[in-house]
PyMOL Python script that loads the backbone (N, CA, C, O; Angstrom):
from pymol import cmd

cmd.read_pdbstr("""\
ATOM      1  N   UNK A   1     -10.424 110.995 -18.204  1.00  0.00           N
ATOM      2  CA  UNK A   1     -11.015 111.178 -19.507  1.00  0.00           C
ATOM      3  C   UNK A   1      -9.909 111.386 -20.543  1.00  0.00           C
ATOM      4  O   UNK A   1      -9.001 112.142 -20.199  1.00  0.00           O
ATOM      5  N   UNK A   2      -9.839 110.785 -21.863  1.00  0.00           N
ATOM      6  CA  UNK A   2      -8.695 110.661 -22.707  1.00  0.00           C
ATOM      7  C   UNK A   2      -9.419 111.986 -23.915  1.00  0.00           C
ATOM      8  O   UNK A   2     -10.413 111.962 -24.642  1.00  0.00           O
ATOM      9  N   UNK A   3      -8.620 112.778 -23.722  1.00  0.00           N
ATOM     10  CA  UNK A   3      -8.893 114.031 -24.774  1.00  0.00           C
ATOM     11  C   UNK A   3      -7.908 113.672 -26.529  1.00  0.00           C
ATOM     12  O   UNK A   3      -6.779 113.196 -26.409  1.00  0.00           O
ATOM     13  N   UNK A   4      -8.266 113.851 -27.494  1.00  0.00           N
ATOM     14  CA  UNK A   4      -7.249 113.682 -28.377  1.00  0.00           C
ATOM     15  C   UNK A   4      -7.829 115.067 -29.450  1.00  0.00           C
ATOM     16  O   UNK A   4      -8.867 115.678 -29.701  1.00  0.00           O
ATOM     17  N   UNK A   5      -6.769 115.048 -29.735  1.00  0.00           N
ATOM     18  CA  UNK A   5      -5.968 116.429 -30.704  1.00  0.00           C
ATOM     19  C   UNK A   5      -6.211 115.979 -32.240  1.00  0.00           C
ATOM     20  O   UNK A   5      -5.839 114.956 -32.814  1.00  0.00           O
ATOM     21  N   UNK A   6      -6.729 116.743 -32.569  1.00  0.00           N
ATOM     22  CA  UNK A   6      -6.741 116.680 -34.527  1.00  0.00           C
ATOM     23  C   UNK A   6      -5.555 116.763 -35.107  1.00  0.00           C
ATOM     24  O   UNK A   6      -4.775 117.334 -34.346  1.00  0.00           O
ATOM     25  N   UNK A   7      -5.055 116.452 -36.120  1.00  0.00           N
ATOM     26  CA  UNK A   7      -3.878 116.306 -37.015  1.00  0.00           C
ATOM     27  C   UNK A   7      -3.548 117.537 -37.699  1.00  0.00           C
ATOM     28  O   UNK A   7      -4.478 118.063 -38.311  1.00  0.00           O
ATOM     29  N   UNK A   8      -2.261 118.188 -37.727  1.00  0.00           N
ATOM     30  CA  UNK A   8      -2.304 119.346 -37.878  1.00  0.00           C
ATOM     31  C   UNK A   8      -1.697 119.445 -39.268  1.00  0.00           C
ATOM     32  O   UNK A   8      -1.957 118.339 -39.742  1.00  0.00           O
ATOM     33  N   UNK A   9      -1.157 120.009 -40.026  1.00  0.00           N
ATOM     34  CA  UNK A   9      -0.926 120.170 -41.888  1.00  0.00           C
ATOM     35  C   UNK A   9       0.299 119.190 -41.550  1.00  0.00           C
ATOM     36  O   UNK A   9       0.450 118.148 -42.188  1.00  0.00           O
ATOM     37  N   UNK A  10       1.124 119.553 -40.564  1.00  0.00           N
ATOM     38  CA  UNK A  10       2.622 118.977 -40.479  1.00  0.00           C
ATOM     39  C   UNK A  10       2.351 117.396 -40.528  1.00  0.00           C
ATOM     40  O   UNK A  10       2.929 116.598 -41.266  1.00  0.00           O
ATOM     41  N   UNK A  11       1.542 117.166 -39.767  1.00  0.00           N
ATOM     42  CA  UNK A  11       2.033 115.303 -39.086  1.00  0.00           C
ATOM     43  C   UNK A  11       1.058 114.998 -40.743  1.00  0.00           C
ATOM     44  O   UNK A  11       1.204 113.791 -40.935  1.00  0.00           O
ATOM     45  N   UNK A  12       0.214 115.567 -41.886  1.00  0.00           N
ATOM     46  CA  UNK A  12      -0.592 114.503 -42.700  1.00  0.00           C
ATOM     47  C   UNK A  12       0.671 114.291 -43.645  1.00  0.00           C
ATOM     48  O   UNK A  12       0.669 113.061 -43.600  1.00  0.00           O
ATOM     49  N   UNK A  13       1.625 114.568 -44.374  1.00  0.00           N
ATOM     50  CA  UNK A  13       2.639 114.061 -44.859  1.00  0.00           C
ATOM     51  C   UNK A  13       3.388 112.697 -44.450  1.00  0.00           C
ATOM     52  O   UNK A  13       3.827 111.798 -45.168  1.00  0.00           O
ATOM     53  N   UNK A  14       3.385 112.876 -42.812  1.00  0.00           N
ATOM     54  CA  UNK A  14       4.197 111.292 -42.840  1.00  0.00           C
ATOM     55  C   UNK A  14       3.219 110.414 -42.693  1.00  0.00           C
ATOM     56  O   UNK A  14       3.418 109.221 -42.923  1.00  0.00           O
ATOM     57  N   UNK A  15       1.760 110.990 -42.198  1.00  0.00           N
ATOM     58  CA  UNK A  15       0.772 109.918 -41.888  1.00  0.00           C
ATOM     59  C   UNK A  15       0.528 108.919 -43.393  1.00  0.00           C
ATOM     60  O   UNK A  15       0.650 107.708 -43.581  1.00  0.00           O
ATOM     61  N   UNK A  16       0.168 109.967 -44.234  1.00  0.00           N
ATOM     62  CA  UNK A  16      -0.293 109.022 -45.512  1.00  0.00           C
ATOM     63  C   UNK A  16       0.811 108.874 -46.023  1.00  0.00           C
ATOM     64  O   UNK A  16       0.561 108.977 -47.224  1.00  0.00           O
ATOM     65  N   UNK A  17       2.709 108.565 -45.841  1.00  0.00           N
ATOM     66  CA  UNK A  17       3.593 107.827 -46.629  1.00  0.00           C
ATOM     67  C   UNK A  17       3.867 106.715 -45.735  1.00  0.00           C
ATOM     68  O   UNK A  17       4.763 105.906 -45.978  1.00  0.00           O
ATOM     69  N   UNK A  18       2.739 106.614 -44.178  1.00  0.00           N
ATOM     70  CA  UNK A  18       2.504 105.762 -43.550  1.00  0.00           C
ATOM     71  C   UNK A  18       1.616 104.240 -43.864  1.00  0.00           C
ATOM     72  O   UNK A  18       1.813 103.089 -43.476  1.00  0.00           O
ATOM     73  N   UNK A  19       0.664 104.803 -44.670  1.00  0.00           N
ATOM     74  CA  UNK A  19      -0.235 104.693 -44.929  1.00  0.00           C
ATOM     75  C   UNK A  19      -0.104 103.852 -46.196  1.00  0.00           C
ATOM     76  O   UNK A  19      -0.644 102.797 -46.529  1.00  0.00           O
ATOM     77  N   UNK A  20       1.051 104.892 -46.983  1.00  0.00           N
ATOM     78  CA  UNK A  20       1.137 103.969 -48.404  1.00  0.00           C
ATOM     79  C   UNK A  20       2.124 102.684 -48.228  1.00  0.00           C
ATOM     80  O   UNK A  20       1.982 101.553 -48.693  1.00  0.00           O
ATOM     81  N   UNK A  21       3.008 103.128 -47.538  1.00  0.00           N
ATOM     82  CA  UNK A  21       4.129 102.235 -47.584  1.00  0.00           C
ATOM     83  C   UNK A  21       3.380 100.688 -46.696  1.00  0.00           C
ATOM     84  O   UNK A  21       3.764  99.544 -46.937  1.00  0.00           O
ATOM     85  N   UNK A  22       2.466 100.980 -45.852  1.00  0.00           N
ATOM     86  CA  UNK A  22       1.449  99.976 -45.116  1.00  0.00           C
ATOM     87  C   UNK A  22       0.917  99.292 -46.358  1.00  0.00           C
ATOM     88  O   UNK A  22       0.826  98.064 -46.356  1.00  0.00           O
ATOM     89  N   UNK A  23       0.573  99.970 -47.378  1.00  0.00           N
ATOM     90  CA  UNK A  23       0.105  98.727 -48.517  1.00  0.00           C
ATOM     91  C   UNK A  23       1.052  98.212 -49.215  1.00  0.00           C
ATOM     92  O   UNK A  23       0.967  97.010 -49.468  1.00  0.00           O
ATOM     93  N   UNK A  24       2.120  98.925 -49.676  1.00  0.00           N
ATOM     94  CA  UNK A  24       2.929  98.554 -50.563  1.00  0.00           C
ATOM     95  C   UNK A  24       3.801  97.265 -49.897  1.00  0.00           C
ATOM     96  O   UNK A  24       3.722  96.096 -50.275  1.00  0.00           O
ATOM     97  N   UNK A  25       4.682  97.804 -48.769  1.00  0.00           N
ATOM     98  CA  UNK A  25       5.364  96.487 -48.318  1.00  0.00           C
ATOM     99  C   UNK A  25       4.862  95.190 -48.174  1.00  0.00           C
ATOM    100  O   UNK A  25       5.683  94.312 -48.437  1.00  0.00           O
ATOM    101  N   UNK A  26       3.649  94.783 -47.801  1.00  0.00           N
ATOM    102  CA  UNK A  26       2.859  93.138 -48.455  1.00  0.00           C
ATOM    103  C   UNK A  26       3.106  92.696 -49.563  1.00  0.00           C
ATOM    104  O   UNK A  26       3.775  91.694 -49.816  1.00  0.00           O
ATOM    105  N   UNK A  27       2.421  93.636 -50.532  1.00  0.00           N
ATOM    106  CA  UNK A  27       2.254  93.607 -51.885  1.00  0.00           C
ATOM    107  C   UNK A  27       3.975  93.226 -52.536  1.00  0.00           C
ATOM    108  O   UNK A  27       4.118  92.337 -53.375  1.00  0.00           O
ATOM    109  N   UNK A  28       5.030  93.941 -52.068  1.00  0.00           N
ATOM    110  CA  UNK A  28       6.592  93.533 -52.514  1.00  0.00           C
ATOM    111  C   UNK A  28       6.876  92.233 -51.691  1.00  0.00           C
ATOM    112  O   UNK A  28       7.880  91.591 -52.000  1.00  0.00           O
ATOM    113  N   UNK A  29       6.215  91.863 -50.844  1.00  0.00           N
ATOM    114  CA  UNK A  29       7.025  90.693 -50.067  1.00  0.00           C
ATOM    115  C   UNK A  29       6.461  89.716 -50.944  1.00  0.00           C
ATOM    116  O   UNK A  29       7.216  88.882 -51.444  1.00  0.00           O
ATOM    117  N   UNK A  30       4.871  89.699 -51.275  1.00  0.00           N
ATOM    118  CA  UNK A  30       4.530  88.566 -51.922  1.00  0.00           C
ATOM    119  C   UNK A  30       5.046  88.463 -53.512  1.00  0.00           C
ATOM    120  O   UNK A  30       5.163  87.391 -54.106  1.00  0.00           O
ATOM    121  N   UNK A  31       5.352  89.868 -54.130  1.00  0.00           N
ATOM    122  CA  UNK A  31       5.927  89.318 -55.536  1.00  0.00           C
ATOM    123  C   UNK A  31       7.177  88.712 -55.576  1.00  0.00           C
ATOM    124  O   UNK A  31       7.676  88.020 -56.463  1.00  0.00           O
ATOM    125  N   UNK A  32       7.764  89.177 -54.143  1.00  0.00           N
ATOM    126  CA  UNK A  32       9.272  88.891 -54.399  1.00  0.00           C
ATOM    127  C   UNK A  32       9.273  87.339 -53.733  1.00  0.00           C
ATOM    128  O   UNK A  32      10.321  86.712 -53.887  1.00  0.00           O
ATOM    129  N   UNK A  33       8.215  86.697 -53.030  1.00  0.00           N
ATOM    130  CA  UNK A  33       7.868  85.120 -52.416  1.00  0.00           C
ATOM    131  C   UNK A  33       7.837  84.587 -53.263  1.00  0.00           C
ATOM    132  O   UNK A  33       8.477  83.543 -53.390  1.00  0.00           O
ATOM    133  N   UNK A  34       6.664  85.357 -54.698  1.00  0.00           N
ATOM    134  CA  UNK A  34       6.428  84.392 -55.959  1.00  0.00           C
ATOM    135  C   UNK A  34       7.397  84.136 -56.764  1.00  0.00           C
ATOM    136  O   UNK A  34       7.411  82.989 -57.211  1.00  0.00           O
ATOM    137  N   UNK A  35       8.554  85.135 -57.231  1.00  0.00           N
ATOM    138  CA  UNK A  35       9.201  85.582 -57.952  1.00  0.00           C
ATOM    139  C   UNK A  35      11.091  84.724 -57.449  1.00  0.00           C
ATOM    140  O   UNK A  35      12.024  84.532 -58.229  1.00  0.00           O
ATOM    141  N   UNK A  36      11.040  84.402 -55.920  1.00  0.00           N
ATOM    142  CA  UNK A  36      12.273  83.558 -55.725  1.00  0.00           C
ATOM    143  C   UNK A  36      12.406  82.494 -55.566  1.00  0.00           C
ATOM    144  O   UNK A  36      11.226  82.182 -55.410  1.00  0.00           O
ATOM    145  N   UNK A  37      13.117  81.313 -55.440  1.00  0.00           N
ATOM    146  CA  UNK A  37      13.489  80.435 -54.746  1.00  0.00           C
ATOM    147  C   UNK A  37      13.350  80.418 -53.429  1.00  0.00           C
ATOM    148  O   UNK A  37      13.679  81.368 -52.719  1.00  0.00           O
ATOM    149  N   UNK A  38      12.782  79.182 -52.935  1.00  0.00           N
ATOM    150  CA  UNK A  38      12.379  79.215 -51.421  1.00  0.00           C
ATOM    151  C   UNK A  38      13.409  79.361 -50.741  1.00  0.00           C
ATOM    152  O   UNK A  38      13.482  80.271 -49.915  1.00  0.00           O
ATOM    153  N   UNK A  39      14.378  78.523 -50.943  1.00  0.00           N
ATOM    154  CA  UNK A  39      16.183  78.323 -50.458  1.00  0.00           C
ATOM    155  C   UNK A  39      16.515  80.249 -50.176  1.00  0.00           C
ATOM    156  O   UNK A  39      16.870  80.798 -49.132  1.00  0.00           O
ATOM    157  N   UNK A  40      16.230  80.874 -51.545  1.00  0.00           N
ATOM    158  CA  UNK A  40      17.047  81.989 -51.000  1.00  0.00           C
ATOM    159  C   UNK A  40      15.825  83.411 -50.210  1.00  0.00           C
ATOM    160  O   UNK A  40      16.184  84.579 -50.058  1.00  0.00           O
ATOM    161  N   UNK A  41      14.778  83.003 -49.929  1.00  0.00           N
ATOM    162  CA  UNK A  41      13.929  83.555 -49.091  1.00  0.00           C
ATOM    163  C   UNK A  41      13.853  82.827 -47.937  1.00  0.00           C
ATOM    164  O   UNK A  41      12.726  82.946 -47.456  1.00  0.00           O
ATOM    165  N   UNK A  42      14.406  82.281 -47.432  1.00  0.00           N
ATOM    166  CA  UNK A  42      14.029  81.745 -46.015  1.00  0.00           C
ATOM    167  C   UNK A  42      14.541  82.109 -45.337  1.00  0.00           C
ATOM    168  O   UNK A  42      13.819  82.532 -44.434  1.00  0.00           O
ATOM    169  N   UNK A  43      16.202  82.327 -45.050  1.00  0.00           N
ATOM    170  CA  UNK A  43      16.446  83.146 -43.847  1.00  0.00           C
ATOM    171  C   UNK A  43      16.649  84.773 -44.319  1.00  0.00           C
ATOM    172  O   UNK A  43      17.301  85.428 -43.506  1.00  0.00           O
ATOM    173  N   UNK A  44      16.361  85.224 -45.057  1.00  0.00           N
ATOM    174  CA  UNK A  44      16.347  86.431 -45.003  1.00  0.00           C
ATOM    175  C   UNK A  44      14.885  86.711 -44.125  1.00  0.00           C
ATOM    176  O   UNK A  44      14.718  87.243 -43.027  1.00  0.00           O
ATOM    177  N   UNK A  45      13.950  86.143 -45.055  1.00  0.00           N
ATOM    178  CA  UNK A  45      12.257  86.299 -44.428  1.00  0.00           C
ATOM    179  C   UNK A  45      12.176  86.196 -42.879  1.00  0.00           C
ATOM    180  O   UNK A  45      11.354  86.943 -42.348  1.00  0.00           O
ATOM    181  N   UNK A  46      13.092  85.176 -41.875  1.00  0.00           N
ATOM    182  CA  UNK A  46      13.586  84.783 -40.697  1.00  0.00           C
ATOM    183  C   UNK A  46      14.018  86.496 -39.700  1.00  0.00           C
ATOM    184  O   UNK A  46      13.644  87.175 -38.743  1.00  0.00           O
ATOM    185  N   UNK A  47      15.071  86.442 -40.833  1.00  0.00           N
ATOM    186  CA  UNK A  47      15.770  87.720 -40.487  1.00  0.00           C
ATOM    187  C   UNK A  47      14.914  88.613 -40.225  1.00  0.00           C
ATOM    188  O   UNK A  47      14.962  89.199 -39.143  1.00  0.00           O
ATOM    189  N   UNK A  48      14.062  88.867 -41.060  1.00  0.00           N
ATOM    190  CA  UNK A  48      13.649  90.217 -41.235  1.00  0.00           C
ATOM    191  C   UNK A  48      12.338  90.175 -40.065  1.00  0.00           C
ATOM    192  O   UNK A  48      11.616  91.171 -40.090  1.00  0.00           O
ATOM    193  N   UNK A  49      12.001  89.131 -39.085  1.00  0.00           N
ATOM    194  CA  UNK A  49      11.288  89.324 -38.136  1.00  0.00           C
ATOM    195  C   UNK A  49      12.190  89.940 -37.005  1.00  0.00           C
ATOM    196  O   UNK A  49      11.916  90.988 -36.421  1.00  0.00           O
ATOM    197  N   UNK A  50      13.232  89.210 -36.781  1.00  0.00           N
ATOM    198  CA  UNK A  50      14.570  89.707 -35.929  1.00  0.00           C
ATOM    199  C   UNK A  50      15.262  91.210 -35.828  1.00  0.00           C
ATOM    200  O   UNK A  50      15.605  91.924 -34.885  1.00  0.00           O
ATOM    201  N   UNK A  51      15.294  91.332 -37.273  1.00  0.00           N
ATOM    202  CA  UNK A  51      15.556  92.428 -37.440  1.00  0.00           C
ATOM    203  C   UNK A  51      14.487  93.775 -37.446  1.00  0.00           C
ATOM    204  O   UNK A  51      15.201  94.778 -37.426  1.00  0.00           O
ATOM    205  N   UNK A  52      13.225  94.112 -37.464  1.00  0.00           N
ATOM    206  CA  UNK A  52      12.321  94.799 -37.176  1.00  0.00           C
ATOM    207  C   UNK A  52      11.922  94.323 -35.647  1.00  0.00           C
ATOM    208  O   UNK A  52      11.432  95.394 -35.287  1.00  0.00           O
ATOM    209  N   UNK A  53      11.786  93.438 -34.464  1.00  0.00           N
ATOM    210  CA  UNK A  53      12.606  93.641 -32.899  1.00  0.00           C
ATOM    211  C   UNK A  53      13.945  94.724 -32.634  1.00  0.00           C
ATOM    212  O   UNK A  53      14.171  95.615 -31.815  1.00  0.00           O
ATOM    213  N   UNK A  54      14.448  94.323 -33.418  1.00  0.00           N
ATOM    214  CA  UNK A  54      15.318  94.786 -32.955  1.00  0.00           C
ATOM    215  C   UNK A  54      15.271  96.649 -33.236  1.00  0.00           C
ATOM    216  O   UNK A  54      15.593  97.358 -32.282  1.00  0.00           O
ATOM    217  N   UNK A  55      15.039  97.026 -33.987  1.00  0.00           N
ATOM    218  CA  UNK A  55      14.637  98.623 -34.525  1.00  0.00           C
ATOM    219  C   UNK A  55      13.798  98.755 -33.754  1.00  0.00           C
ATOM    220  O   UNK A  55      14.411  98.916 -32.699  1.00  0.00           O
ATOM    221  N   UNK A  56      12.723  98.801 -33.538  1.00  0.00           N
ATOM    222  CA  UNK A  56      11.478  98.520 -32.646  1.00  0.00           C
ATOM    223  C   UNK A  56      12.085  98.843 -31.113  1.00  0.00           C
ATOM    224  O   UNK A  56      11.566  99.760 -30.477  1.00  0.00           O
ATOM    225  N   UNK A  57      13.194  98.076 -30.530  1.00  0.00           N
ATOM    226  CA  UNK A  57      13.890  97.762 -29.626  1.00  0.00           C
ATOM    227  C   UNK A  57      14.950  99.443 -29.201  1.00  0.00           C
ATOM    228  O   UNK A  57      15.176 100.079 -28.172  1.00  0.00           O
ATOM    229  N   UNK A  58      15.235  99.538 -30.287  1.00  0.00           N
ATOM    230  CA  UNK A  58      16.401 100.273 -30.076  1.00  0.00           C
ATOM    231  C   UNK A  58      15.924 101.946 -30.346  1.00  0.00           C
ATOM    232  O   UNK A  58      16.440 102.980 -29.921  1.00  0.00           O
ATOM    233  N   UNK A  59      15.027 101.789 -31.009  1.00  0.00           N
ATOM    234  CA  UNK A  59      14.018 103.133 -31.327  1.00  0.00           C
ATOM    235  C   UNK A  59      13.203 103.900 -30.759  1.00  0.00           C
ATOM    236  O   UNK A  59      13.158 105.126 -30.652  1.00  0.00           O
ATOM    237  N   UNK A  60      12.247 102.680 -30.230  1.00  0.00           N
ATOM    238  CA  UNK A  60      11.363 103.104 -29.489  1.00  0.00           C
ATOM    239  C   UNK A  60      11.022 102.688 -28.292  1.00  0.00           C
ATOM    240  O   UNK A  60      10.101 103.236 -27.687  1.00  0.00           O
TER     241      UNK A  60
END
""", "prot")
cmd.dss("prot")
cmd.show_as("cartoon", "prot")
cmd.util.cbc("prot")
cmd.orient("prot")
């Protein structure tokens, strides 16, 4: 049987800058998609799948 624990004062601070930063980072990728040149978003955009493996990887 899987028991789970309520959220205590400590963990709601990082939960909801969890939470915000979950909306916000879309919202900056697409102004900054609209806002560049395809040429200089493509391998960064590349990168940045590689590079979140790899944190992911080494973190957790």
């Amino acid at each position: 049987m899987i028991t789970y624990q309520a959220f205590n004062k400590k963990e709601i601070p990082p939960i909801i800058a969890m939470i915000a930063l979950d909306i916000i980072a879309p919202i900056s990728l697409m102004i900054g998609l609209k806002t560049s040149l395809p040429e200089n978003v493509a391998l960064p955009n590349n990168f940045e799948i590689v590079a979140t493996s790899l944190f992911a990887a080494f973190f957790f």
